[in-house]
C-alpha positions in Angstrom: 11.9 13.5 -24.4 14.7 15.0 -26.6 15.6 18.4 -25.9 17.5 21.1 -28.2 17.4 19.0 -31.6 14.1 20.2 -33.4 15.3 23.4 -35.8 13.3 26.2 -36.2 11.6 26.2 -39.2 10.2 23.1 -37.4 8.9 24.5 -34.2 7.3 27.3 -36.6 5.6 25.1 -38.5 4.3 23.1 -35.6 3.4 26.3 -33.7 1.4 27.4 -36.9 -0.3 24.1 -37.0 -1.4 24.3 -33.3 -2.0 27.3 -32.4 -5.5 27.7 -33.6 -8.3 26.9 -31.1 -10.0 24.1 -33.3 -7.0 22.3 -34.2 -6.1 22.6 -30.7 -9.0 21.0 -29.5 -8.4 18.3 -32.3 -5.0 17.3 -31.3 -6.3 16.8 -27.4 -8.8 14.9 -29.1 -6.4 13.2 -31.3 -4.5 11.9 -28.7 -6.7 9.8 -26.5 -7.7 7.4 -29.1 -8.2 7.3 -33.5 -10.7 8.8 -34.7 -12.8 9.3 -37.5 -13.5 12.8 -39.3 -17.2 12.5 -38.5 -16.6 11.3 -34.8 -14.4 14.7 -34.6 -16.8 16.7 -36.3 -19.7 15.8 -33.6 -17.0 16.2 -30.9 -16.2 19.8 -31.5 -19.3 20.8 -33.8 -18.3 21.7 -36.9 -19.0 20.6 -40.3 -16.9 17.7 -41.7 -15.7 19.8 -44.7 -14.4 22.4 -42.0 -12.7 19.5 -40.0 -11.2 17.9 -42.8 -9.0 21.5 -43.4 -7.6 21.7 -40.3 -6.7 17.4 -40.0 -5.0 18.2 -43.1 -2.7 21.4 -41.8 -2.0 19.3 -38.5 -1.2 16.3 -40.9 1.2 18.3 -43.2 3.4 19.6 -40.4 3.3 16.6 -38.9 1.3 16.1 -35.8 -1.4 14.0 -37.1 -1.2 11.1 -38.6 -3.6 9.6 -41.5 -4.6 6.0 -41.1 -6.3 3.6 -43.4 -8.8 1.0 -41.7 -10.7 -0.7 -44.3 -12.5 1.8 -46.3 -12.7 4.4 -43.5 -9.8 6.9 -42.3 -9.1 7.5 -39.0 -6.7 10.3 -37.4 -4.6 10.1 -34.0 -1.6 11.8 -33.0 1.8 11.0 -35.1 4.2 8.2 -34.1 7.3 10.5 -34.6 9.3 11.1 -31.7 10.4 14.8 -31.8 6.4 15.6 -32.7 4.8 13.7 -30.4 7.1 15.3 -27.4 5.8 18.3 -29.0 2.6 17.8 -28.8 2.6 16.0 -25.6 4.0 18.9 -23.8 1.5 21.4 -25.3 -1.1 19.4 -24.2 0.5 19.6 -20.7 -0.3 23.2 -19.9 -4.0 22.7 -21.2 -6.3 22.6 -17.6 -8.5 19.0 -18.1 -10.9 21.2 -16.4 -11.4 23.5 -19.5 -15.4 23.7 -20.3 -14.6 23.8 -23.5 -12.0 20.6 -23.8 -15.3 19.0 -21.7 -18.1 19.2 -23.9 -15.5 17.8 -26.7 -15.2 15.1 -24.4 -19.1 14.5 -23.8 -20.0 15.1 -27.5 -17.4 12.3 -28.6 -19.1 9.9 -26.0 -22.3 10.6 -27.3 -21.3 10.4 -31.1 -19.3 6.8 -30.9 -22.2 5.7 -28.5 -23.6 2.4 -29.9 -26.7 3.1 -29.2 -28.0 7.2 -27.7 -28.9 7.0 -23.9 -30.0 9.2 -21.3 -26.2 10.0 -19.8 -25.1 10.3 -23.4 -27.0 13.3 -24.0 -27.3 14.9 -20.3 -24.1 17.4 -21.1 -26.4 19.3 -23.7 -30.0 18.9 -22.2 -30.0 22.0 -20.1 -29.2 24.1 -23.3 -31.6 22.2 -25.5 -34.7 23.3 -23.4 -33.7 27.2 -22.4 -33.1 27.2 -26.3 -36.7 25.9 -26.5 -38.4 28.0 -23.8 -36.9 30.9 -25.9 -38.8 29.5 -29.2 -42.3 28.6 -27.3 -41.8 32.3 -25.3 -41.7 34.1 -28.4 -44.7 32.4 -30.5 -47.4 31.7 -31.2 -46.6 29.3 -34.0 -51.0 28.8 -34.5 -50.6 30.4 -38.4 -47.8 28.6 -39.2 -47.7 25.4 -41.2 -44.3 25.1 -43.0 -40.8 24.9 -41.3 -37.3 24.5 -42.3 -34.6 23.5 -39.3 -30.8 23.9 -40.9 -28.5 22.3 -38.7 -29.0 19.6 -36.0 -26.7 20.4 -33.3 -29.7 21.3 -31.3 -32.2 18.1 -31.5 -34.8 20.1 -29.2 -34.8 22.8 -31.1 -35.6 20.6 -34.1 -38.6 18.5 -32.0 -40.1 21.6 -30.8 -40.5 23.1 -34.4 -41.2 19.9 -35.7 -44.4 19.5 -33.6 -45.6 23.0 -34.1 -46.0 23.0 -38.0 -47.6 20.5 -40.0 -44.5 19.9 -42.6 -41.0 20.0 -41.3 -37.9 19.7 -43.1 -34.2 19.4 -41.1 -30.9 19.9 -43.0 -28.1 18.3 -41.7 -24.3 19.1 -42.2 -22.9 15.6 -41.7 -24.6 12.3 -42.8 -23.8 11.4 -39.1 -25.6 14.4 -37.7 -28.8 13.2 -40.4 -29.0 9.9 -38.6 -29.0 11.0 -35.3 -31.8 13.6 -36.4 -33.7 10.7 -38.0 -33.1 8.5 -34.8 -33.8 11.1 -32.3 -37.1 11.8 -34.5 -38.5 8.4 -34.3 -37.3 7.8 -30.6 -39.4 10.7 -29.3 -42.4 10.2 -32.1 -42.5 13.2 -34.0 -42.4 13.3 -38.1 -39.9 15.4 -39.9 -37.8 14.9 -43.1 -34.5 15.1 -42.5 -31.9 15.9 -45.6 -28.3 16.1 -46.1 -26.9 19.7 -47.3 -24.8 19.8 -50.8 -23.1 22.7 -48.8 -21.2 21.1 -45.6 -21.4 24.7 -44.2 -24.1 27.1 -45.9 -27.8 27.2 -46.7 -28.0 27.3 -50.4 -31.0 28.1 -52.5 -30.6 24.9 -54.0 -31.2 22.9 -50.5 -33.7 25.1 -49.9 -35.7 24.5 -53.2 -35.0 20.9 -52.8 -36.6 21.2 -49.0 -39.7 22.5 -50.2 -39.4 26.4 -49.9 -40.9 28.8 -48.9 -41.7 27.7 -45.4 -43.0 30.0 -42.8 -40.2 29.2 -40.4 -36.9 28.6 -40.7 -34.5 28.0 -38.3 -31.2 28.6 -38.1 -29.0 26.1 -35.6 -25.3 27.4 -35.5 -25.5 29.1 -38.6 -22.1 30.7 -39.1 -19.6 29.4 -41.8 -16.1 29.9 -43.0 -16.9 29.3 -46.9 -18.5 32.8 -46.8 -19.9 36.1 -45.1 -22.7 35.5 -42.5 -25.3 38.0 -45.0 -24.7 35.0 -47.8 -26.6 32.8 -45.0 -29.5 35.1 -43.6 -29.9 36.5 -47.2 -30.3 32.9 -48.5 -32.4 32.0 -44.9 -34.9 35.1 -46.0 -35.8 34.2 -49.8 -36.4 30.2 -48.2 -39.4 32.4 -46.2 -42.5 32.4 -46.9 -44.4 36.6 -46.9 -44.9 37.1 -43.1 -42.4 34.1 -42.5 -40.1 34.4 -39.5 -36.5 33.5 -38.9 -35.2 31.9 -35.6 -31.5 32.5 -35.6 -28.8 30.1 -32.5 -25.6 30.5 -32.2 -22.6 30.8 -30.1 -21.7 34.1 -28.8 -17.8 33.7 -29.7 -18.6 32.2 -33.0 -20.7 35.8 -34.0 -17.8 37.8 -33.0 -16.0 39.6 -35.7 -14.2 42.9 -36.9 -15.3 45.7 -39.5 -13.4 48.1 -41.1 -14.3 51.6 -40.6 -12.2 54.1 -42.7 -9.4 51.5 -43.1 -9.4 50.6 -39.3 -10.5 47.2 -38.2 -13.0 47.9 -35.3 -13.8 45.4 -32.8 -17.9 44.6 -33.2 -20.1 43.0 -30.6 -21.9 40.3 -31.7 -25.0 41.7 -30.8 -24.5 44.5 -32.6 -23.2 42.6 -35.9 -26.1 40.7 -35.6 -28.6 43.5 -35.5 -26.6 45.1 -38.7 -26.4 41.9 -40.8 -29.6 41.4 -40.6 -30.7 45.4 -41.7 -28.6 44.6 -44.5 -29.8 42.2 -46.3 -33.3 43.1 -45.1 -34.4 41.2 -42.3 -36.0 43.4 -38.9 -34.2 41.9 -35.4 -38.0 41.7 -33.3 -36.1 40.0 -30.3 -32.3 39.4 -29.6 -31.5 37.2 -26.5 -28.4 35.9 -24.7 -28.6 32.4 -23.0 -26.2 30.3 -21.3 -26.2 26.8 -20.1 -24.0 23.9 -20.1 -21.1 26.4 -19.9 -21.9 27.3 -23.4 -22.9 31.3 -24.6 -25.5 31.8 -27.1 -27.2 34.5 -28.7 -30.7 33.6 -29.7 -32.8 36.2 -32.2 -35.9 36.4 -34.0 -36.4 38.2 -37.7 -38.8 39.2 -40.1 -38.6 40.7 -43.5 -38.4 44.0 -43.4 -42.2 45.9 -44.3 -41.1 48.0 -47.1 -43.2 50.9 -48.0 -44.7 52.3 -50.7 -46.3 55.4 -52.2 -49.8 55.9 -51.5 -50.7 58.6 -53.5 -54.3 58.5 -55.0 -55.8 56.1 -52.9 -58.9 57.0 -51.0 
């Protein structure tokens, strides 16, 4: 490993490239093996669109390299020498160990598995069902007949909805994540129409028009975005409802957190509590808010309604 000859306009840009926890965990990635954006997109779920931003700011400075096979691209760490000692002694002070650096690991097996197995899926299985026994403990689902799922990062999420309404609709970020949704569907035998999103990130009106709104459930499977504030989501999530619809919101806890500004002065805000708020303002009623952690994963897990809105009752006997 050379020592003393990278400048430091360089090691800035390298440092700028890296030191962001995604592309982080992309680079680790990166370095075992090539990849495809949609294998790294499964492995540290994310959209592809989202993925595809931060490959390209690790491929400008020069950490990642782009590589042509055939009519797919694939990504792995650069050949250059001065980067890759760069990158290979970052990597060194990263603990193997990491929870987070693990489930990377366990979501790339299971996306580039041939064919999905048992072991494949066992890292997310204990978070599947408590995200489950939090929709069945907070039913009854008898009056509902209509359900949207947006996201599929969560398969039992989608299978219990899916066999508690008589039409079901999933939208999937990644054509990847709609084949596995369609696989997973006609492996354990329930029927739900599964659709690819024009927005790699959002819910748009237009997805949810084309899904067959309003439904009387929609779900909401790590919702949060980067192309826009979370109230453009829940406020598009809320007109998809059907009156007396309900909105089942799952995300992770870290991904919720955030800062406001209050008289100029960016305030830390729980997620708990931005949850609540966002969903106030643009008119939704938080009737249950839950943490829930498994698979060394935090999320929060909520249930919404629109809020009753009331009006004059003058004259009326």
């Amino acid at each position: 490993m050379s020592t003393g000859s990278h400048t430091a306009s360089e090691l800035v840009a390298w440092l700028k490239a890296a030191g962001e926890s995604s592309r982080l965990r992309l680079l680790a990635l990166c370095a075992d093996r090539d990849l495809s954006v949609s294998d790294l997109a499964q492995a540290v779920g994310q959209s592809e669109p989202r993925v595809s931003r931060h490959l390209k700011i690790l491929c400008e400075a020069g950490l990642v390299a782009r590589l042509r096979q055939g009519q797919w691209v694939h990504y792995r760490v650069t050949d250059a020498e001065q980067a890759v000692a760069f990158v290979q002694g970052l990597l060194t002070q990263l603990n193997k160990a990491d929870p987070v650096l693990a489930r990377d690991r366990n979501r790339l097996l299971a996306a580039t598995s041939t064919a999905p197995t048992a072991h494949a899926t066992a890292s997310e299985s204990r978070l599947g069902r408590a995200l489950r026994a939090f929709m069945e403990a907070n039913g009854p689902f008898e009056s509902s007949h209509s359900a949207l799922v947006v996201g599929v990062d969560h398969l039992e999420l989608l299978e219990a909805t899916a066999r508690s309404v008589r039409a079901c609709a999933a939208m999937a970020h990644s054509r990847r994540g709609a084949q596995a949704a369609r696989a997973y569907a006609e492996r354990e035998g329930f029927t739900c129409r599964v659709l690819l999103a024009t927005n790699g990130e959002s819910l748009t009106d237009r997805d949810a028009e084309s899904a067959g709104a309003p439904f009387d459930i929609v779900v909401l499977d790590r919702f949060t975005t980067s192309s826009g504030p979370l109230s453009t989501t829940l406020a598009a999530a809320k007109r998809a409802l059907a009156p007396g619809g309900k909105l089942w919101l799952f995300d992770r806890y870290e991904a919720l957190e955030g800062t406001r500004d209050v008289a100029r002065a960016r305030v830390v805000e729980h997620p708990i509590a931005r949850i609540r708020r966002v969903l106030g303002e643009v008119g939704l009623t938080c009737e249950r808010l839950s943490p829930i952690e498994a698979d060394g994963e935090h999320m929060l897990a909520a249930v919404a309604s629109p809020s009753v809105q009331t009006t004059s009752t003058t004259g009326v006997a």
